[in-house]
C-alpha positions in Angstrom: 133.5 65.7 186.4 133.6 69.3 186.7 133.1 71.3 189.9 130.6 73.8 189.3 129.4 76.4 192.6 126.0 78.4 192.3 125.3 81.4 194.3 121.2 80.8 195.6 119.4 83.9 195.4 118.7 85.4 191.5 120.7 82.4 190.4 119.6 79.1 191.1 116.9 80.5 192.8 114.7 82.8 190.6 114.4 85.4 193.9 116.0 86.0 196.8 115.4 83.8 199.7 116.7 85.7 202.5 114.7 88.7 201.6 111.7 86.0 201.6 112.0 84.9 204.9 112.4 88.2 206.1 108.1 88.3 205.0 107.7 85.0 206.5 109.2 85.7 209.8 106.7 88.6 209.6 104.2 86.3 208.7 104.7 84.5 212.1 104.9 87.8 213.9 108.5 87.5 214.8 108.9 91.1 214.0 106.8 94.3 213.6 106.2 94.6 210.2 106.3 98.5 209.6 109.8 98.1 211.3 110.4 95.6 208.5 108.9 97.2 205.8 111.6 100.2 206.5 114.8 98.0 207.3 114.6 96.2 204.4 113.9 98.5 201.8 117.3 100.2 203.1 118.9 97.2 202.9 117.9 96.1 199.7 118.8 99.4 198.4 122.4 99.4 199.4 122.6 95.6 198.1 121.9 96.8 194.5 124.2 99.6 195.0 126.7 97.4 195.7 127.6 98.4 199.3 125.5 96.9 202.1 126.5 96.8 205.5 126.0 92.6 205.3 126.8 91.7 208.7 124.2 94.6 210.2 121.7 92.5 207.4 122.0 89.3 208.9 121.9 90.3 212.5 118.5 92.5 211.7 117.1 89.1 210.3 118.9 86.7 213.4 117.1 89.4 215.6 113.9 87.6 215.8 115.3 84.1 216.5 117.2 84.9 219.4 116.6 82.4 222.3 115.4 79.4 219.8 116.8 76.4 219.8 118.0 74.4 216.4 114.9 72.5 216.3 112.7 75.5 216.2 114.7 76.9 213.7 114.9 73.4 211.5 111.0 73.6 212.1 110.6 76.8 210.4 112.7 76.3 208.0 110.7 73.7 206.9 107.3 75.3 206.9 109.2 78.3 205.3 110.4 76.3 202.3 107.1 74.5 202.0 105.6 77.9 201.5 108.1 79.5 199.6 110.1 76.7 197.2 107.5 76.7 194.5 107.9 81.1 194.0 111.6 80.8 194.3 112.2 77.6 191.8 111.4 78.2 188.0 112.7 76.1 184.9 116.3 77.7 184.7 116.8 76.4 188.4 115.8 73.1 187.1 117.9 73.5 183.3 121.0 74.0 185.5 120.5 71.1 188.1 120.0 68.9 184.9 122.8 70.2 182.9 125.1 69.6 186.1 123.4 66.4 187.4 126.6 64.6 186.9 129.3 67.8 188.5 130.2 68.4 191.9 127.8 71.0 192.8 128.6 73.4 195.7 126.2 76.5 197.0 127.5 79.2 198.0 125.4 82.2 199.2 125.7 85.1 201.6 122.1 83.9 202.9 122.4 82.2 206.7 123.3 78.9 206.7 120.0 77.3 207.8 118.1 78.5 204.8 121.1 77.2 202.5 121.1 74.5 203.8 117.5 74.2 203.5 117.2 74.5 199.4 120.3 72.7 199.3 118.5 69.6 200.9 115.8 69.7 198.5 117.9 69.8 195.4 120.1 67.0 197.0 123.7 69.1 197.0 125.8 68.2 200.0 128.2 70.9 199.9 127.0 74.1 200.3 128.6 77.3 202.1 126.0 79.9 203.7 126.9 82.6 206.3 127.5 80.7 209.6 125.1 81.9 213.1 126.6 81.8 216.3 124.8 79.0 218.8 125.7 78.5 222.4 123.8 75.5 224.3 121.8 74.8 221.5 120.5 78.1 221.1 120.6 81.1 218.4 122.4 84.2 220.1 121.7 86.8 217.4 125.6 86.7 216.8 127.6 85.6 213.5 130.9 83.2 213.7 133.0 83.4 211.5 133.0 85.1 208.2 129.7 85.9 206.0 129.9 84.0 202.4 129.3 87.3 201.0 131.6 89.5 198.3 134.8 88.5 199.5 134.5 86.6 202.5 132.4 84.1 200.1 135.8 83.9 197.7 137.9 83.1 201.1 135.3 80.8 202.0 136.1 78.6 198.7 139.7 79.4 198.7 139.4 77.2 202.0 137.6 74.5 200.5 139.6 74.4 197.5 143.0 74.1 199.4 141.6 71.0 201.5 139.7 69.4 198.5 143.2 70.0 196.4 141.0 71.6 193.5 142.5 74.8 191.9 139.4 77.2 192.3 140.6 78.8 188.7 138.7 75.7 187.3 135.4 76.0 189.0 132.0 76.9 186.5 130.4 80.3 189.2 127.3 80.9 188.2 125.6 84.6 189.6 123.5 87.4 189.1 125.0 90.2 191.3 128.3 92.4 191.0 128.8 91.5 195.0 130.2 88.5 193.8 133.0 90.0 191.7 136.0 88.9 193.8 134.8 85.3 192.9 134.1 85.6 189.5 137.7 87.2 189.1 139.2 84.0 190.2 136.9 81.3 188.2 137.8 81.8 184.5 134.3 80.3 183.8 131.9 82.5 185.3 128.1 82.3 184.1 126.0 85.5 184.9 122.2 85.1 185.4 120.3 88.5 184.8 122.9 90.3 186.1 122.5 94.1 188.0 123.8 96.6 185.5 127.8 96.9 186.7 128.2 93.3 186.3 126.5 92.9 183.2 128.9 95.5 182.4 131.7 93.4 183.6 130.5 90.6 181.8 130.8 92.2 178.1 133.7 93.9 178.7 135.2 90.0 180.0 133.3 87.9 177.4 131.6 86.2 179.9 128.2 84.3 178.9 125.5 86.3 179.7 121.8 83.9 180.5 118.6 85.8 180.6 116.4 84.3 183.5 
């Protein structure tokens, strides 16, 4: 059985997730939307580019939940996947799932935890790593703890895993799309790119690393 770890968004999911809940909180009138509309274009413009400020990202999309308890947010979650699963699943989520029925499969994203843990519920993977929100008394404080599953706090956060699982992460199948996840990549001699952004598409030739069109 091989261990195999799938970023979500533009990899197993054909779209971003996090960038999709950011409409459906607007949707709900969490936040303003022009305000929205502004933020997230910036944010999505330093993500391609390879240098977002990730924890200023999640605390923007936190910003809205502030005050709600875990069963609010487990209720939207659901209505949000509800709404949003069938435009963010497409056949090369479902190729992959099937070629790795019988792996370990592990997510791990940069997207918060509850909407990881979210699509990882509905395609039955029990591990899975997103970037962890700070509760007190059952309650959302807007805050992060710990470190964000992004670039290379998402290579630290399996390094952990790997050391208590005894698995040498040098043996792990990383599937991604974006160069963000280059520190990971390095480390798992058999990466899988999805559609990748130009620089690690790049990175991919120049490493003989196979290339999947989504």
């Amino acid at each position: 059985m091989k261990t195999v770890i799938f970023d979500l968004d533009d990899t197993l999911l054909s779209g971003d997730s996090e960038f999709k809940w950011a409409e459906f909180t607007v949707e709900k009138g969490l936040i303003d939307k022009d305000f929205y509309m502004e933020k997230i274009s910036e944010f999505e413009v330093a993500y391609r580019a390879g240098n977002m400020d990730f924890d200023a990202y999640c605390i923007f999309l936190l910003n809205p939940l502030i005050g709600k308890t875990t069963n609010e947010i487990e209720s939207l979650v659901r209505e949000f996947i509800n709404q949003y699963e069938k435009l963010l699943i497409d056949s090369l989520t479902y190729d992959l799932l099937e070629k790795h029925k019988n792996d370990k499969k592990i997510i791990a994203s940069g997207s918060l935890n509850f909407i990881v843990e979210g699509f990882s519920r509905v395609f039955s993977i029990d591990t899975f790593f997103g970037t962890p929100l700070e509760i007190e008394n059952n309650k959302i404080t807007g805050n992060l703890d710990g470190v964000a599953t992004f670039a290379e706090g998402k290579l630290i956060t399996m390094q952990e895993w790997s050391k208590k699982n005894n698995f040498n992460l040098e043996d792990a199948i990383f599937y991604t799309d974006s160069i963000n996840d280059l520190p990971l990549v390095k480390v798992c001699k058999n990466s899988i790119i999805i559609s990748p952004d130009e620089e690690l598409e790049k990175y991919a030739k120049e490493n003989s690393l196979e290339i999947i069109k989504r």
